[in-house]
C-alpha positions, 0 to 999 in steps of 0.5 A, a space after each residue: 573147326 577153322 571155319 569160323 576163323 578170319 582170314 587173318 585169325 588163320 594167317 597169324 596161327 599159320 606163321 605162329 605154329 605153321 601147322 598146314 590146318 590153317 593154310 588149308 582151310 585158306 585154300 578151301 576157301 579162295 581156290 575156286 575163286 583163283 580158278 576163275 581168275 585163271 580160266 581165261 588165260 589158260 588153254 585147258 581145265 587141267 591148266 587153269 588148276 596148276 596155274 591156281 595151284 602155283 597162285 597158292 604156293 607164291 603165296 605160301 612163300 610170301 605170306 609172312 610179307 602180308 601185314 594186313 594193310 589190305 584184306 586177305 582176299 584182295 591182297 590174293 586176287 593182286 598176287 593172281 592178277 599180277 601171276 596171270 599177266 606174267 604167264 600172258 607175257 611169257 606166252 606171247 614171248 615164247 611164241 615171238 622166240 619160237 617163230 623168229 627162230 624158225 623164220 631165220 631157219 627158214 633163211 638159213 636152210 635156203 628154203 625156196 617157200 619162205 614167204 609163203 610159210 610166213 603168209 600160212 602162219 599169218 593165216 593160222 593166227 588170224 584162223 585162232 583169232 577167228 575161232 573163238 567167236 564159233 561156238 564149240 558144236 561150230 567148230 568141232 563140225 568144221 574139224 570134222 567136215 574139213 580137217 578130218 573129211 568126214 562125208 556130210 552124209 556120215 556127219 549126219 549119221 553120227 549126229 542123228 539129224 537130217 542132212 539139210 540140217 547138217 548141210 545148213 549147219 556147216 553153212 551157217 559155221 562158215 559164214 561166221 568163221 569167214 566174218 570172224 577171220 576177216 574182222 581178225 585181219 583187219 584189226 591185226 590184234 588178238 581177240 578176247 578168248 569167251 569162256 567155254 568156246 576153246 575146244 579147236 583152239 586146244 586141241 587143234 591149233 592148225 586148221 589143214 589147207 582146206 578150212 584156211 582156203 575155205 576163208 580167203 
């Protein structure tokens, strides 16, 4: 029934009569579109829809302010645009707060390990930098191997492969987190996260001991 009606057709019935149809047949529409804009700031699918999920509630709050100057469509895409830079900033604020306030712990306790807890954090952010540019199969056999220790001998098992397979696997995964870290740390900035390569990056935000000795 609303199908055939234009963004704008919907947007006037909807401030007019605010009858939810009209701003339904608006998010069926634009919510996939929303999601993947959100895809790429979000750490997990779960997330990426709540974030779309909030996109349509500032713009329910906000339409009334849309005066047609520009299509619907745009006008959505600056409103997401501008809410994922927001989310972005607050993240790497609440990340900056968080290790400033264990840094001045740290000091205040008198904790003899001070530097070397800001060189393993340094590490840990240079690991997340690195990870991304493993694939998710890469980098679940390297939490597998080093973080859960699993035996290579039972990796292959569960893989159903053969164990030179699995040995030259892990090889392979190694040789390209060690580039990846050291490529990270010199250019000391954040890399670009890939679509569908966030698997370690969400579920296992420190890598232990081994895997960060495994790089340097």
């Amino acid at each position: 029934m609303y199908a055939t009606l234009t963004d704008e057709v919907l947007i006037q019935a909807f401030l007019e009569t605010r009858k939810p149809h009209f701003f339904d047949e608006l998010y069926r529409r634009y919510f996939n579109r929303v999601l993947r804009m959100c895809q790429p700031v979000a750490a997990t699918t779960f997330e990426a829809e709540d974030m779309a999920q909030e996109v349509f509630l500032k713009v329910l709050a906000r339409l009334d302010s849309f005066g047609g100057r520009a299509q619907f469509a745009t006008w959505l895409r600056v409103i997401t645009r501008n809410y994922c830079s927001d989310q972005l900033r607050n993240a790497t604020k609440a990340e900056q707060r968080f290790n400033e306030y264990a840094a001045f712990q740290l000091k205040e306790e008198g904790i003899s390990g001070y530097d070397d807890y800001m060189q393993q954090e340094e590490q840990a952010r240079y690991l997340d930098r690195a990870l991304v540019y493993l694939t998710p199969k890469e980098q679940q056999l390297l939490y597998t191997r080093y973080h859960l220790q699993l035996p290579v001998e039972q990796i292959a098992l569960q893989e159903k492969c053969k164990l030179s397979t699995i040995k030259m696997r892990l090889s392979r995964a190694r040789m390209r987190l060690r580039t990846a870290y050291m490529q990270a740390a010199n250019r000391d900035k954040p890399a670009v996260r890939r679509a569908g390569q966030s698997y370690m990056l969400v579920n296992y935000r420190r890598l232990n001991d081994s895997l960060a000795a495994m790089v340097n």
